[in-house]
C-alpha positions in Angstrom: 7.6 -14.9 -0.5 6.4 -12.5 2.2 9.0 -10.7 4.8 9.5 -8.3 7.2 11.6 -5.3 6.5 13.7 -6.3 9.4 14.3 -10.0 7.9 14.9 -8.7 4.4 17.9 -6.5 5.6 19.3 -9.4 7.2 18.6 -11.8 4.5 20.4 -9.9 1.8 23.3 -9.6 3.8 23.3 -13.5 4.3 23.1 -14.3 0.8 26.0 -12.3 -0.2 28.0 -13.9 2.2 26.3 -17.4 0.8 27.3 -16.1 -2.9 31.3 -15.2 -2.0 31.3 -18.8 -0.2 29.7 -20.5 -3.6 26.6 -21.3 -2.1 23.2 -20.7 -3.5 21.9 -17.5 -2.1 18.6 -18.3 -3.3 18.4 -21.5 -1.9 19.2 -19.7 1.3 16.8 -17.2 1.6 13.8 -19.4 0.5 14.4 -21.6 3.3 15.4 -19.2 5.7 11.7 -17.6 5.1 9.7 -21.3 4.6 8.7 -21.6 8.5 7.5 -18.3 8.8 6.1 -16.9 5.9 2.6 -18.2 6.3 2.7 -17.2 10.1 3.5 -13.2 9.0 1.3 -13.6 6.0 -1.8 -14.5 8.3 -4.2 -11.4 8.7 -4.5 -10.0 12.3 -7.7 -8.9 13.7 -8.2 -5.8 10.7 -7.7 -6.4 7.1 -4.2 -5.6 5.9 -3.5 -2.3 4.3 -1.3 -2.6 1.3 0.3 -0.9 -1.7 0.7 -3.4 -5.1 -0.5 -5.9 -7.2 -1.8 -8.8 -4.6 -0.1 -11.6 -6.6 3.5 -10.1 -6.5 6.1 -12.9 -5.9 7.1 -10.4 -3.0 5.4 -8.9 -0.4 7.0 -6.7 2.3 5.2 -6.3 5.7 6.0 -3.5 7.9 5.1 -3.3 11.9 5.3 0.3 12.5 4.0 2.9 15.6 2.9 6.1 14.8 4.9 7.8 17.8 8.0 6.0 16.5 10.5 8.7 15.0 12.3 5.7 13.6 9.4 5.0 11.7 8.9 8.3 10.7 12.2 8.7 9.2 12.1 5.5 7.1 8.2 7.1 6.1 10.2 10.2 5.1 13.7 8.8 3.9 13.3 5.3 2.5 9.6 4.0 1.8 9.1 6.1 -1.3 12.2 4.6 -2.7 10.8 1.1 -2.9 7.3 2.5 -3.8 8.5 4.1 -6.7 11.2 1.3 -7.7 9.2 -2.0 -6.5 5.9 -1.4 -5.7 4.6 0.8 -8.3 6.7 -1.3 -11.1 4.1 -4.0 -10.0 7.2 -6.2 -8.4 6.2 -6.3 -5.0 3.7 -5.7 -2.6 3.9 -3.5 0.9 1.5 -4.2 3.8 1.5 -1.9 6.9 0.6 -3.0 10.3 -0.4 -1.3 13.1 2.2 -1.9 16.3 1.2 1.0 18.9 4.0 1.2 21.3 1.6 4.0 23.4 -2.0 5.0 23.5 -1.0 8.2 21.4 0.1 5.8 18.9 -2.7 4.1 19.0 -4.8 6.8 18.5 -2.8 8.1 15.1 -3.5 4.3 14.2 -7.4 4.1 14.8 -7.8 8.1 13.4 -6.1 6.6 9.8 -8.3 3.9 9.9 -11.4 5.9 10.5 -10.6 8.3 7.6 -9.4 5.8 5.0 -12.2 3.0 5.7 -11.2 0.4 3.1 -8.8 2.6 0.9 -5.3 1.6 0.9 -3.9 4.5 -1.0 -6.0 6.6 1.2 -4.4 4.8 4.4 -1.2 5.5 3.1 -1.9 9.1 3.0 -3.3 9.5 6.1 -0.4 7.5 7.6 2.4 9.8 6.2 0.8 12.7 7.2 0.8 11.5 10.8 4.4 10.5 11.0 5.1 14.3 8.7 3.1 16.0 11.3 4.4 13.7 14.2 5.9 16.4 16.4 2.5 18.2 16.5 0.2 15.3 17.5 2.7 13.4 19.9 4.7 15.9 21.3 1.8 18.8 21.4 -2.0 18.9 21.6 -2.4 15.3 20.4 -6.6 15.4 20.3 -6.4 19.2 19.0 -4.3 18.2 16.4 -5.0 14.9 15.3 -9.3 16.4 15.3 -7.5 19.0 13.1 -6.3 16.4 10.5 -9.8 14.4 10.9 -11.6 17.1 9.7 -9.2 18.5 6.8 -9.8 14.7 5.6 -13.2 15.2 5.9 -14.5 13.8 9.2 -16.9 15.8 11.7 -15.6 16.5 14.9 -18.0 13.8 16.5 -17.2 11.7 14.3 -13.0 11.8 15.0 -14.2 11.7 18.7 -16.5 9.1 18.2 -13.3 7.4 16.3 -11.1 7.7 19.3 -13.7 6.5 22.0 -14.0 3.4 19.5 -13.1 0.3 22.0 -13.8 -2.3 19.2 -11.2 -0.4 17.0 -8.8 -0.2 19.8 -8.9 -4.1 20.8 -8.0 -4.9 16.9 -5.3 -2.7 16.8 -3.4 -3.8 19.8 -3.9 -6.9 19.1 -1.8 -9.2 21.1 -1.4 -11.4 18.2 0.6 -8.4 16.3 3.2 -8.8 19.2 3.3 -12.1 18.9 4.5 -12.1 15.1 6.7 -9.6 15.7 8.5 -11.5 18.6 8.5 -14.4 15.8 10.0 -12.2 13.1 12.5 -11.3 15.6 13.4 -15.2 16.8 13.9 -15.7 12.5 16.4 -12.5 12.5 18.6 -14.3 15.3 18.7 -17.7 13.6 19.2 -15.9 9.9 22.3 -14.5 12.5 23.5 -17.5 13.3 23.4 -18.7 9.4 25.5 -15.7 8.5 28.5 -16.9 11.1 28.0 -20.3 9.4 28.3 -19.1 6.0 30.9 -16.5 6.9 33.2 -19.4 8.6 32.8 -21.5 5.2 33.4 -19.2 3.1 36.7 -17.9 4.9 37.9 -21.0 4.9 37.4 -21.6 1.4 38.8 -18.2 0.7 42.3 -19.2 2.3 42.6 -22.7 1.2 41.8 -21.9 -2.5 42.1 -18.4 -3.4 46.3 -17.6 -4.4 46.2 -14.2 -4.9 47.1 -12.5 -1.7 45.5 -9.3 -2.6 42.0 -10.8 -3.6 42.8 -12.4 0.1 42.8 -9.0 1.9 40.1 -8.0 -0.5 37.2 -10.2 0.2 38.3 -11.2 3.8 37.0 -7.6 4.4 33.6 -7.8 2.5 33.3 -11.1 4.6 33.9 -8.9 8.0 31.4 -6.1 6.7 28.7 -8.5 5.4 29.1 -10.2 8.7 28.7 -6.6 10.6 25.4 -6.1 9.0 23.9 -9.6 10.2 25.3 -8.8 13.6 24.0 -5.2 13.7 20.7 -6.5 12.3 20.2 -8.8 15.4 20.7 -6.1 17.4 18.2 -4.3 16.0 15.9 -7.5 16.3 16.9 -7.6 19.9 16.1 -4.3 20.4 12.6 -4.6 19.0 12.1 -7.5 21.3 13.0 -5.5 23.9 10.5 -3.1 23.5 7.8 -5.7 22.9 8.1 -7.9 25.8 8.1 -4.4 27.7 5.0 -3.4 26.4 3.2 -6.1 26.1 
């Protein structure tokens, strides 16, 4: 099974409102990721950097821009959570994908790719330094700084300039194709939306015609509402991303 991280918040919300409502939650969340898996799964114009074994049953992509602070913060706050609880366990595996919102962006994105060649954990690396350092580089001197980090990684200063002028590298990496899946990834986060409200009506009405304790009532009622929040605050996050995509696009 391969997902977004966008999708995957969304799903696990959805199936615990499918599990209160006594529904199969994994039933739900395979088919609410049939359609699309193949289309997120399907390389874009540079080979996929990831983290974990390549057979794990799940594999987390990530669309991420280097100038994003968003990004950086999940870099910071959340990623190395799941890297040391999933994907280092060997449970699943992450893919990062270049999504440049800017041409500063871009340039963080072809500079890791230039230093880490074919190296995933190297890629890794590279990339968390650049959203660490991401003040410097965006909001500063970005081709001072960002020649700085070529060189403490070991490139020549033609060579990170060389790196930057690279018009091949810059055609893969804004790849019209990444915004395409993205806007995809987003239509699936809407209709995993609408599945919620389903799910959430179903179970609410099984709720009051079966359940007799009033307090249980009160009780799950309210982890209906709140699993029913997240969907709805997931979508519009989704429509948010959209946003931005269609905008620069």
């Amino acid at each position: 099974m391969i997902i977004t991280r966008r999708a995957f918040t969304t799903a696990l919300s959805l199936t615990g409102l499918a599990a209160l409502a006594g529904l199969s939650p994994l039933r739900l969340i395979t088919d609410a990721f049939a359609q699309t898996a193949a289309e997120v799964a399907k390389p874009q114009s540079l080979p996929d950097m990831g983290l974990g074994p390549q057979d794990a049953k799940v594999t987390i992509v990530e669309y991420a821009s280097m100038t994003c602070p968003h990004c950086a913060n999940f870099n910071e706050t959340v990623f190395p959570k799941i890297k040391s609880t999933y994907v280092d366990s060997g449970k699943v595996r992450y893919v990062f994908r270049e999504f440049p919102l800017d041409i500063k962006a871009a340039a963080g994105s072809m500079l890791a790719r230039c230093i880490a060649k074919d190296d995933a954990p190297k890629f890794f690396a590279v990339i968390d330094l650049l959203f660490r350092q991401q003040n410097d580089w965006v909001v500063k001197n970005t081709t001072e700084t960002l020649t700085r980090i070529g060189k403490q990684a070991g490139l020549s200063q033609q060579q990170v300039e060389d790196c930057l002028k690279d018009q091949k590298l810059l055609d893969k990496i804004a790849d019209p194709a990444v915004a395409e899946a993205a806007l995809k990834t987003c239509e699936e986060i809407d209709r995993l939306e609408s599945d919620a409200d389903r799910v959430m009506r179903s179970a609410m009405s099984k709720l009051f015609r079966e359940e007799p304790d009033v307090r249980e009532v009160i009780k799950l009622k309210a982890i209906y509402e709140l699993l029913e929040t997240i969907t709805d605050k997931c979508e519009d996050v989704a429509n948010c991303i959209e946003g931005i995509v269609l905008e620069n696009s």
